[in-house]
C-alpha positions as CSV (number, residue, x, y, z in Angstrom):
1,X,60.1,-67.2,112.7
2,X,61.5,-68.3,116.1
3,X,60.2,-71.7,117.2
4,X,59.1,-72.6,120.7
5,X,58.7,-75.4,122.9
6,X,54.9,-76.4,123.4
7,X,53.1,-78.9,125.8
8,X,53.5,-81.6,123.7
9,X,57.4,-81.3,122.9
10,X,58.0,-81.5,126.2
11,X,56.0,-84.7,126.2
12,X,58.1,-85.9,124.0
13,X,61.2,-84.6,125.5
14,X,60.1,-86.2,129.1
15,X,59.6,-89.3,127.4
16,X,62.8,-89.8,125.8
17,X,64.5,-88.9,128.9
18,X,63.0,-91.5,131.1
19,X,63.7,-94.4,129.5
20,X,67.3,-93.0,128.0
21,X,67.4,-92.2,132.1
22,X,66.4,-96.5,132.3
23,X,69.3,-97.1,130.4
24,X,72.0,-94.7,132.3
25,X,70.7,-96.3,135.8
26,X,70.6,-100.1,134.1
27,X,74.2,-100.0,133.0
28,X,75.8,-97.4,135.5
29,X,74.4,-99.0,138.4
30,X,73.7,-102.1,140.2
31,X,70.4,-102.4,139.4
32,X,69.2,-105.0,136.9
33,X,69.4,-103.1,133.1
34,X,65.7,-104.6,132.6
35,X,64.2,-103.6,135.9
36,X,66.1,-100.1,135.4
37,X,64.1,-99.9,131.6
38,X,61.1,-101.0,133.2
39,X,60.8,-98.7,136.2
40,X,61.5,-95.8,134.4
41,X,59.2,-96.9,130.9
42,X,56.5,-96.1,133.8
43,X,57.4,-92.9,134.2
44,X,57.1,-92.6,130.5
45,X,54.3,-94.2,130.2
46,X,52.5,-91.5,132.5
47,X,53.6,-89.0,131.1
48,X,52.0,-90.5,127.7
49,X,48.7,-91.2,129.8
50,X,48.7,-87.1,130.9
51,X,49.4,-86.0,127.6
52,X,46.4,-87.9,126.2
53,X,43.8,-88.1,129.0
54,X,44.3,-85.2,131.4
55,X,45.9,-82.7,128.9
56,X,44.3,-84.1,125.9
57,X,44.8,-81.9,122.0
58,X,41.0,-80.8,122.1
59,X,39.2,-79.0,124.8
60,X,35.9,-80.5,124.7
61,X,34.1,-83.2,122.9
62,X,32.2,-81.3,120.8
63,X,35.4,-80.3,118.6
64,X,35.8,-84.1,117.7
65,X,32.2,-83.6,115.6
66,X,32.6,-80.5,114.0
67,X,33.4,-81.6,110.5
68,X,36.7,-79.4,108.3
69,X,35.9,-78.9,104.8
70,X,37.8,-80.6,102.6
71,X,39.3,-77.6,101.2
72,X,41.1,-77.4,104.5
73,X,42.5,-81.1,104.7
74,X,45.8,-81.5,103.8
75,X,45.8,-83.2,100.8
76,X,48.1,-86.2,101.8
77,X,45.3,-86.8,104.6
78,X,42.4,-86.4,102.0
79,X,40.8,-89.5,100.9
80,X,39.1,-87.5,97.8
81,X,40.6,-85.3,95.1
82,X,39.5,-81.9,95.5
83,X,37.9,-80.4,92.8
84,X,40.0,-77.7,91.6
């Protein structure tokens, strides 16, 4: 089973390379280390707000309603014992 990059581990990947980016610029450069982090935690910080808002993980309202039977939960996220 061969993994693959999805949406959202580049998302991940774009954000830790932003602000390790902030660092690089903050200590190679002449520009202040905090305004460096700063700058650059924006870009992070959109690409947090795309992956939430504009490419959100469901495709419509609707699928936040539609209830999963408990059989389906995973049982470290299950509130309730199952009855097996």
């Amino acid at each position: 089973m061969a993994y693959t990059l999805q949406y959202y581990d580049l998302v991940l990947v774009g954000i830790g390379v932003s602000l390790g980016l902030g660092a690089v610029v903050g200590y190679a450069t002449p520009v202040p280390y905090p305004a460096a982090i700063v700058a650059l935690g924006v870009v992070a910080i959109g690409f947090i707000a795309h992956a939430l808002f504009v490419n959100g993980p469901v495709d419509d309202a609707e699928d936040l309603t539609e209830e999963i039977p408990l059989e389906e939960v995973p049982q470290a996220l299950s509130p309730m014992e199952s009855a097996d």
